[in-house]
mmCIF file as gemmi writes it, N, C-alpha and C atoms, coordinates in Angstrom:
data_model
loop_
_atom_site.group_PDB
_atom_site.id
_atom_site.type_symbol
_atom_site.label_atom_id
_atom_site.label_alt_id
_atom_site.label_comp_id
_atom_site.label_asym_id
_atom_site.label_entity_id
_atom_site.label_seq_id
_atom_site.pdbx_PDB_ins_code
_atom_site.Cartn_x
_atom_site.Cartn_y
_atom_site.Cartn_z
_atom_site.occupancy
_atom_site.B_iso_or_equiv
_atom_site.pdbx_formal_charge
_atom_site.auth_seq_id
_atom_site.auth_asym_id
_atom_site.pdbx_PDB_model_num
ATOM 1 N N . UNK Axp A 1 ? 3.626 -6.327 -16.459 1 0 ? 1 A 1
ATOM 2 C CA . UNK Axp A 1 ? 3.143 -5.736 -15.218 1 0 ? 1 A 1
ATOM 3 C C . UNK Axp A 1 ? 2.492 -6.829 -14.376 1 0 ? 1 A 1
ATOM 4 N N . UNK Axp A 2 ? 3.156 -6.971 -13.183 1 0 ? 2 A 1
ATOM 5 C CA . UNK Axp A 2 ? 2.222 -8.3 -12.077 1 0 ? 2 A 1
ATOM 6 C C . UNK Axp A 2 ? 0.775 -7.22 -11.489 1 0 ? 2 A 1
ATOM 7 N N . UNK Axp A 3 ? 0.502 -8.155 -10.983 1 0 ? 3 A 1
ATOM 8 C CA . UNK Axp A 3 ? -1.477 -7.706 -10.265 1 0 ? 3 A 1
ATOM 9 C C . UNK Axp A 3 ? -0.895 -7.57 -8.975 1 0 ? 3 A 1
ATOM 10 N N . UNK Axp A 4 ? -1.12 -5.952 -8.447 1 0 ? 4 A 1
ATOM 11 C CA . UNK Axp A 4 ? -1.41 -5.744 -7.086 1 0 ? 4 A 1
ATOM 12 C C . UNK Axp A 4 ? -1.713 -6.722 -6.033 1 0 ? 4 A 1
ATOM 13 N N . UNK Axp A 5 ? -1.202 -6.593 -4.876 1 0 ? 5 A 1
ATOM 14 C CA . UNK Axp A 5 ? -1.555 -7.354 -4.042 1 0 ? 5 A 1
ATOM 15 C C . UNK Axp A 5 ? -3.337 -6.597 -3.195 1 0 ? 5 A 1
ATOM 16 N N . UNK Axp A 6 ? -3.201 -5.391 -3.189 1 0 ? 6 A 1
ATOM 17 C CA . UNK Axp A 6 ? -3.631 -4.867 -1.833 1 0 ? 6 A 1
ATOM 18 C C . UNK Axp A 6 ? -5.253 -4.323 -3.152 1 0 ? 6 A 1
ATOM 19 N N . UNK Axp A 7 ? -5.962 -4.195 -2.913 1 0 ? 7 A 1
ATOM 20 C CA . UNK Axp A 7 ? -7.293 -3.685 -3.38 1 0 ? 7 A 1
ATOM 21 C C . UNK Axp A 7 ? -7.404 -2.257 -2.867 1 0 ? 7 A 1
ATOM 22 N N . UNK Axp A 8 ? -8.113 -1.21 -3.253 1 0 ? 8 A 1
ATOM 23 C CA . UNK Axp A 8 ? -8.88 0.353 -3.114 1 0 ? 8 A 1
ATOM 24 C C . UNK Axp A 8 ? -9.324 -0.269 -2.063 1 0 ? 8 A 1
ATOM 25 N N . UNK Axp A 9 ? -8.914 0.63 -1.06 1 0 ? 9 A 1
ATOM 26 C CA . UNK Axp A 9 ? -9.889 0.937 0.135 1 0 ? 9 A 1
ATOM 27 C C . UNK Axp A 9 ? -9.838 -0.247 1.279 1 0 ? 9 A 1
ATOM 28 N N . UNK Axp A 10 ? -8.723 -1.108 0.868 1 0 ? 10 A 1
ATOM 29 C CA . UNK Axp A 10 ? -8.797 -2.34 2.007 1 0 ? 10 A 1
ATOM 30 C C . UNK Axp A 10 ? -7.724 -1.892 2.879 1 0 ? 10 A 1
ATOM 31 N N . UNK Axp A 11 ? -8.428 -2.467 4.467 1 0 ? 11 A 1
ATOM 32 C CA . UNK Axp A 11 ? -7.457 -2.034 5.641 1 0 ? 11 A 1
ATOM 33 C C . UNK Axp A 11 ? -6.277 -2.606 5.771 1 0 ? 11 A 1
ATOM 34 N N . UNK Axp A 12 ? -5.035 -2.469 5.736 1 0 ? 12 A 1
ATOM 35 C CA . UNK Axp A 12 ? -3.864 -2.811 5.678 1 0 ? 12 A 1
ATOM 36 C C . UNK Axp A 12 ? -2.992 -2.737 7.171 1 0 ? 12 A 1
ATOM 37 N N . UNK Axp A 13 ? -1.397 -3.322 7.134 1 0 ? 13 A 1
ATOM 38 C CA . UNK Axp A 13 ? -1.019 -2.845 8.386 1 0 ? 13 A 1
ATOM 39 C C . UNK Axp A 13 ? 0.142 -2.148 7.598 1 0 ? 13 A 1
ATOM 40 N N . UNK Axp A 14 ? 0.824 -1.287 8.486 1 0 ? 14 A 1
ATOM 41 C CA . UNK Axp A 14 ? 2.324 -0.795 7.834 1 0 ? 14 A 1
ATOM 42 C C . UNK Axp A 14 ? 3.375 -1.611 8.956 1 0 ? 14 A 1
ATOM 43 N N . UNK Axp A 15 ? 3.959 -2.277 8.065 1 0 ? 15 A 1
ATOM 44 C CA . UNK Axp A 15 ? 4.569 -2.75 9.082 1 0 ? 15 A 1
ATOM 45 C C . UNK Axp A 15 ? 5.889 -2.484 9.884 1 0 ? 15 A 1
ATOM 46 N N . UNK Axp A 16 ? 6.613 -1.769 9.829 1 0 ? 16 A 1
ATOM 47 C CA . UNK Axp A 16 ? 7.282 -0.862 11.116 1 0 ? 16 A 1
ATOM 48 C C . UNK Axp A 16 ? 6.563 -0.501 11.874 1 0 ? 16 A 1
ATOM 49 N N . UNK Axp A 17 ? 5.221 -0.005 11.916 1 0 ? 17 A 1
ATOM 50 C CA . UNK Axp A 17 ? 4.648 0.656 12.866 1 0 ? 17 A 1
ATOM 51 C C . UNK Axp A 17 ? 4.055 -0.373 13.337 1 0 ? 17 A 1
ATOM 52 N N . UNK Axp A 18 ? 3 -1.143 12.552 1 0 ? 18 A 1
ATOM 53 C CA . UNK Axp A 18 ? 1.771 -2.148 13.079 1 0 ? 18 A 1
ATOM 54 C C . UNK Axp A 18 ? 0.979 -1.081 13.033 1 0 ? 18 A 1
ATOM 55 N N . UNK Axp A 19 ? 0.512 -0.272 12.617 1 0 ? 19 A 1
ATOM 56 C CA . UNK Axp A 19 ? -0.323 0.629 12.534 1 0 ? 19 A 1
ATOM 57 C C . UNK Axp A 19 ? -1.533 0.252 11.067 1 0 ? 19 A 1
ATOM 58 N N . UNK Axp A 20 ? -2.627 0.716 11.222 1 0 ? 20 A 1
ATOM 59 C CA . UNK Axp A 20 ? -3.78 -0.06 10.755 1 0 ? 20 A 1
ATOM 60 C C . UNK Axp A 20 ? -4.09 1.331 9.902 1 0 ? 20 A 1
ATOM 61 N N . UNK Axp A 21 ? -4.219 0.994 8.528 1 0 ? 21 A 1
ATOM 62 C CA . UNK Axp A 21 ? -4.18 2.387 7.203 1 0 ? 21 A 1
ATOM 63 C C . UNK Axp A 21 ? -5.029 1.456 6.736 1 0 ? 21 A 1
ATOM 64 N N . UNK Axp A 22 ? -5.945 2.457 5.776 1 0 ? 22 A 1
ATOM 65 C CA . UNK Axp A 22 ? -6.713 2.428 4.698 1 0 ? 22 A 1
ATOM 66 C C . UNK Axp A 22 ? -6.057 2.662 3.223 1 0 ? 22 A 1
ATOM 67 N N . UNK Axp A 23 ? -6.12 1.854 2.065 1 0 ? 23 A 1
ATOM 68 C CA . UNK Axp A 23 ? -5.038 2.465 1.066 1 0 ? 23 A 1
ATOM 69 C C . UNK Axp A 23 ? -6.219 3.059 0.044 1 0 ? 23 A 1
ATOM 70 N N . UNK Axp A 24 ? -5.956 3.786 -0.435 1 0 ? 24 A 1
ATOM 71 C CA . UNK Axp A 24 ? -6.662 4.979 -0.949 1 0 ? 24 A 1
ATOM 72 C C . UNK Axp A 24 ? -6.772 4.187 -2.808 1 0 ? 24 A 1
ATOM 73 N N . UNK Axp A 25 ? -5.509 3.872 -2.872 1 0 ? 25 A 1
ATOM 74 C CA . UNK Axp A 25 ? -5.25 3.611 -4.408 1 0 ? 25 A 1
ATOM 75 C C . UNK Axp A 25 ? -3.831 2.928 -4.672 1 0 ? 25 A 1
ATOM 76 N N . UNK Axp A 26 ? -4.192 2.206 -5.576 1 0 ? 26 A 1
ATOM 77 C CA . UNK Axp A 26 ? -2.961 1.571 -6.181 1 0 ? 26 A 1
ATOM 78 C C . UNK Axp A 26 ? -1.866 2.544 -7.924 1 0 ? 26 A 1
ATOM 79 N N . UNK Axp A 27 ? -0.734 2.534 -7.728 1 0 ? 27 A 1
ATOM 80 C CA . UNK Axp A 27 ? 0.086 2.923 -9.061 1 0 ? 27 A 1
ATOM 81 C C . UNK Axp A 27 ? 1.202 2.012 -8.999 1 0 ? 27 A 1
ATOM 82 N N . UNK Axp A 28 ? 0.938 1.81 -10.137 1 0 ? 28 A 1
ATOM 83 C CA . UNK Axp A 28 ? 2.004 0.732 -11.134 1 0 ? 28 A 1
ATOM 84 C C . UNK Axp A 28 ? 3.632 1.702 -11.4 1 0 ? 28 A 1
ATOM 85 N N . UNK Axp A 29 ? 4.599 1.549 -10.783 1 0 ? 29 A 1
ATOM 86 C CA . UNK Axp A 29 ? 5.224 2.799 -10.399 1 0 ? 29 A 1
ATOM 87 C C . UNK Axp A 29 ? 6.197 1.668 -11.676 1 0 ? 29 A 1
ATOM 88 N N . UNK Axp A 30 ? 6.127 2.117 -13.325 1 0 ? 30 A 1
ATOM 89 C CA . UNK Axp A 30 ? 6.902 1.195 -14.091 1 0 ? 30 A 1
ATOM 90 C C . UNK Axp A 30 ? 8.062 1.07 -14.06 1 0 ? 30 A 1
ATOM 91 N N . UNK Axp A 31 ? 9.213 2.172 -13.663 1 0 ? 31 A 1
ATOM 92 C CA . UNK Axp A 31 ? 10.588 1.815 -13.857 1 0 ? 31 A 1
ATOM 93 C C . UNK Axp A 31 ? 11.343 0.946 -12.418 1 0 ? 31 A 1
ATOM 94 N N . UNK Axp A 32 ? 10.396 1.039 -11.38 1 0 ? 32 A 1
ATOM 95 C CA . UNK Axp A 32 ? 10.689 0.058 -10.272 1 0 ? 32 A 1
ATOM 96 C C . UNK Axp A 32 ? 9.816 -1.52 -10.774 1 0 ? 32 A 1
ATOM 97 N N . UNK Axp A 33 ? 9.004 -1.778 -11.288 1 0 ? 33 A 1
ATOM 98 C CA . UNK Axp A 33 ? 8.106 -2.67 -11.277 1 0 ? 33 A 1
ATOM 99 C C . UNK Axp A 33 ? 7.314 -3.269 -10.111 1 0 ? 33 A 1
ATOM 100 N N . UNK Axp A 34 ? 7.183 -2.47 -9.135 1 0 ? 34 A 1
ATOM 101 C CA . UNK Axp A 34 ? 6.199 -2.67 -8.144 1 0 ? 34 A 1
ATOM 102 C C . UNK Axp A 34 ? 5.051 -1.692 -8.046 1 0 ? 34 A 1
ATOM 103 N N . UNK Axp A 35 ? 4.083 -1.826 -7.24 1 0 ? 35 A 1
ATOM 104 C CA . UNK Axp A 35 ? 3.047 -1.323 -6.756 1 0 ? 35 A 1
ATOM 105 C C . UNK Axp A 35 ? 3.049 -0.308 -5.603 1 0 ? 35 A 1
ATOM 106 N N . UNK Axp A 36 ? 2.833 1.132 -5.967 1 0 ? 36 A 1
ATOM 107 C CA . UNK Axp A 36 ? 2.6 1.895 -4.099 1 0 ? 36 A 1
ATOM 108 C C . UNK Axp A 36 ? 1.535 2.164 -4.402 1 0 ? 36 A 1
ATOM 109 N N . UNK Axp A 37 ? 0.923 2.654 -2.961 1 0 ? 37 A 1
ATOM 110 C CA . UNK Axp A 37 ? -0.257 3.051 -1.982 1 0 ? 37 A 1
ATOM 111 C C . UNK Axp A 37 ? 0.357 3.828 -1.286 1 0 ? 37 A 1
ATOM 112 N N . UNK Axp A 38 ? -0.688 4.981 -1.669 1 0 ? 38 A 1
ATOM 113 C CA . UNK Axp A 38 ? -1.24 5.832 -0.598 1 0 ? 38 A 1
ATOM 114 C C . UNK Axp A 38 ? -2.103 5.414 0.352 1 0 ? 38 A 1
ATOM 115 N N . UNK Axp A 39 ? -1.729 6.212 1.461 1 0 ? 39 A 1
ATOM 116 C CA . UNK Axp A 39 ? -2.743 5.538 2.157 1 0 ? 39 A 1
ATOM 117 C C . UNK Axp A 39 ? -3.526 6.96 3.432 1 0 ? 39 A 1
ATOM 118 N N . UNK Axp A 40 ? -4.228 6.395 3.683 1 0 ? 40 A 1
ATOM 119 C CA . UNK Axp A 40 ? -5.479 7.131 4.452 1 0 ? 40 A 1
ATOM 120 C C . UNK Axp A 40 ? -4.626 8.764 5.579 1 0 ? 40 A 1
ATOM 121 N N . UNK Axp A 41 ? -4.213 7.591 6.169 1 0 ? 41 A 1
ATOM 122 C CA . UNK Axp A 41 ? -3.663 9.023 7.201 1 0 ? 41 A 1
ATOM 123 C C . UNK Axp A 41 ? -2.508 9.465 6.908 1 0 ? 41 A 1
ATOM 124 N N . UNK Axp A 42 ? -1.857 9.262 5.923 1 0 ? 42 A 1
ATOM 125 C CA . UNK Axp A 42 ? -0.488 9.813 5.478 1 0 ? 42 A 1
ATOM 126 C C . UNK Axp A 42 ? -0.625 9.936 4.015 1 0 ? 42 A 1
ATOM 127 N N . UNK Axp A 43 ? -1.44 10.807 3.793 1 0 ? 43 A 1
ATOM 128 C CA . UNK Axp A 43 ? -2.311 10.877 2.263 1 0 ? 43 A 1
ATOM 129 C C . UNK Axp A 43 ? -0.563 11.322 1.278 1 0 ? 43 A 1
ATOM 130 N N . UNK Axp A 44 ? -0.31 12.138 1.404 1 0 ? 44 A 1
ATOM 131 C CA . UNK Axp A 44 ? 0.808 12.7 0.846 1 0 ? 44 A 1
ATOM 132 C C . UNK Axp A 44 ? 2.193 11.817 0.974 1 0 ? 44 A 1
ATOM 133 N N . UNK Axp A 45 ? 2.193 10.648 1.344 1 0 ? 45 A 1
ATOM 134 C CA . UNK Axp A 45 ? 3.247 9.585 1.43 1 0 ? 45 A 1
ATOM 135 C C . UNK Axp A 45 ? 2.565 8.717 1.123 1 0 ? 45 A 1
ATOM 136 N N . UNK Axp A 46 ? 3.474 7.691 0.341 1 0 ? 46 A 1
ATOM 137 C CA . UNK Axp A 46 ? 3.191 6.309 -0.569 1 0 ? 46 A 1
ATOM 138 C C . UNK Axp A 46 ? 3.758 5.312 0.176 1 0 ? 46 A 1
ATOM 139 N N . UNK Axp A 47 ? 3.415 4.118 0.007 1 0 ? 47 A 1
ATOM 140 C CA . UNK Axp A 47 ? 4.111 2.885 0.248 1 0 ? 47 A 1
ATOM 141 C C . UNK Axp A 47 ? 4.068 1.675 -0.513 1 0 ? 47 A 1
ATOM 142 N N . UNK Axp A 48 ? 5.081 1.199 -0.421 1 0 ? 48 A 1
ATOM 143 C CA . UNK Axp A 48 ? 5.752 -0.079 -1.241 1 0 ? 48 A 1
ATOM 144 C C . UNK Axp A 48 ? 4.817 -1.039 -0.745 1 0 ? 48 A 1
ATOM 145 N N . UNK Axp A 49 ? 4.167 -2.011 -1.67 1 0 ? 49 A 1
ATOM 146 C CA . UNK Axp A 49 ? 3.66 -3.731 -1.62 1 0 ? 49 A 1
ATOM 147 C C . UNK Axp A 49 ? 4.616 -4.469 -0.311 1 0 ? 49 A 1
ATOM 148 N N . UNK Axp A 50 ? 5.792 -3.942 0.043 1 0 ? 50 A 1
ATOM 149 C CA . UNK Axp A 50 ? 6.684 -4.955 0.853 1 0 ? 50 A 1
ATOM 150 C C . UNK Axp A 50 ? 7.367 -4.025 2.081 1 0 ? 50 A 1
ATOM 151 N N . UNK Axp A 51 ? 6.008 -2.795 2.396 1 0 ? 51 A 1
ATOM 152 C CA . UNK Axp A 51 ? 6.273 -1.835 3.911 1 0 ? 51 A 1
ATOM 153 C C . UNK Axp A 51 ? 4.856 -2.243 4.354 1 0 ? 51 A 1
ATOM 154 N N . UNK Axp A 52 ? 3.734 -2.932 3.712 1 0 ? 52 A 1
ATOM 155 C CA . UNK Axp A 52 ? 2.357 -2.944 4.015 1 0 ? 52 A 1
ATOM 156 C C . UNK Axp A 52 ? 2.443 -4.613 4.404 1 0 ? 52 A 1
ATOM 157 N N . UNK Axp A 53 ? 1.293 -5.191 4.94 1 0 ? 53 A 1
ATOM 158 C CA . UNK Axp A 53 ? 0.475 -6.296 5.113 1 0 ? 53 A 1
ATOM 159 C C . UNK Axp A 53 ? -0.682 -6.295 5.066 1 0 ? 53 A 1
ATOM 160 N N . UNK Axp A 54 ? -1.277 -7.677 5.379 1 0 ? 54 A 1
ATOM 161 C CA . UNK Axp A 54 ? -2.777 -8.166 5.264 1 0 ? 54 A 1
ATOM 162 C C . UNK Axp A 54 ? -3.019 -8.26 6.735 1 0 ? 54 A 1
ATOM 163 N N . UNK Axp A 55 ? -4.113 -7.806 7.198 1 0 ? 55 A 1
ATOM 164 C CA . UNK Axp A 55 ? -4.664 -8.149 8.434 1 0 ? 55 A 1
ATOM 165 C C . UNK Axp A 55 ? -4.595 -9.423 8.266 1 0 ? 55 A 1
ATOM 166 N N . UNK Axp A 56 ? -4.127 -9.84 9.838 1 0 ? 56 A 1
ATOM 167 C CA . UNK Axp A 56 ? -4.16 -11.322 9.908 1 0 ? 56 A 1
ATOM 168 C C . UNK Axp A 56 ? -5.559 -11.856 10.064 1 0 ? 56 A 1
Protein backbone atom coordinates (compact mmCIF):
# COMPACT_ATOMS: atom_id res chain seq x y z
CA UNK A 1 0.00 0.00 0.00
CA UNK A 2 1.74 3.63 -1.04
CA UNK A 3 1.00 6.81 1.55
CA UNK A 4 -1.71 9.15 0.48
CA UNK A 5 -0.93 12.15 -1.01
CA UNK A 6 -3.72 14.56 0.33
CA UNK A 7 -4.16 14.70 4.45
CA UNK A 8 -7.99 14.90 6.50
CA UNK A 9 -9.30 18.07 6.10
CA UNK A 10 -6.72 19.80 3.70
CA UNK A 11 -8.06 22.26 1.00
CA UNK A 12 -7.61 20.76 -2.33
CA UNK A 13 -8.51 21.78 -6.01
CA UNK A 14 -10.61 19.35 -8.33
CA UNK A 15 -9.24 19.76 -11.22
CA UNK A 16 -11.80 19.89 -14.13
CA UNK A 17 -13.50 22.34 -12.28
CA UNK A 18 -10.61 24.40 -10.37
CA UNK A 19 -12.98 24.37 -7.76
CA UNK A 20 -11.57 24.58 -4.08
CA UNK A 21 -12.98 21.23 -1.72
CA UNK A 22 -12.17 20.24 1.61
CA UNK A 23 -11.41 16.32 1.71
CA UNK A 24 -13.18 14.85 4.49
CA UNK A 25 -11.09 11.47 4.49
CA UNK A 26 -8.86 9.26 2.85
CA UNK A 27 -9.67 5.09 1.67
CA UNK A 28 -7.18 2.83 0.47
CA UNK A 29 -9.63 1.56 -2.29
CA UNK A 30 -7.27 -2.10 -2.48
CA UNK A 31 -8.23 -3.74 -5.71
CA UNK A 32 -7.47 -0.35 -7.69
CA UNK A 33 -4.37 0.50 -5.50
CA UNK A 34 -5.02 4.10 -5.17
CA UNK A 35 -6.42 6.51 -2.74
CA UNK A 36 -10.16 8.40 -2.89
CA UNK A 37 -11.58 11.34 -1.07
CA UNK A 38 -14.54 12.47 -0.27
CA UNK A 39 -14.84 15.60 -0.20
CA UNK A 40 -16.74 18.56 1.52
CA UNK A 41 -19.42 19.72 -0.91
CA UNK A 42 -19.99 16.60 -2.81
CA UNK A 43 -20.04 14.47 0.39
CA UNK A 44 -21.69 11.45 -1.39
CA UNK A 45 -19.04 11.41 -4.39
CA UNK A 46 -15.37 10.33 -4.10
CA UNK A 47 -12.36 11.26 -5.91
CA UNK A 48 -9.25 9.78 -7.28
CA UNK A 49 -5.47 11.12 -5.97
CA UNK A 50 -5.17 12.08 -9.94
CA UNK A 51 -8.93 14.32 -10.30
CA UNK A 52 -7.57 16.45 -7.11
CA UNK A 53 -4.47 18.91 -6.57
CA UNK A 54 -2.44 20.92 -4.13
CA UNK A 55 -3.12 24.53 -3.83
CA UNK A 56 -0.48 26.18 -5.52
Amino acid sequence: MSKNIFTNGEIVIIRVSNELVTTLKSHYVKNMKRYSYPVDKYPSTFYFEEELMKRG
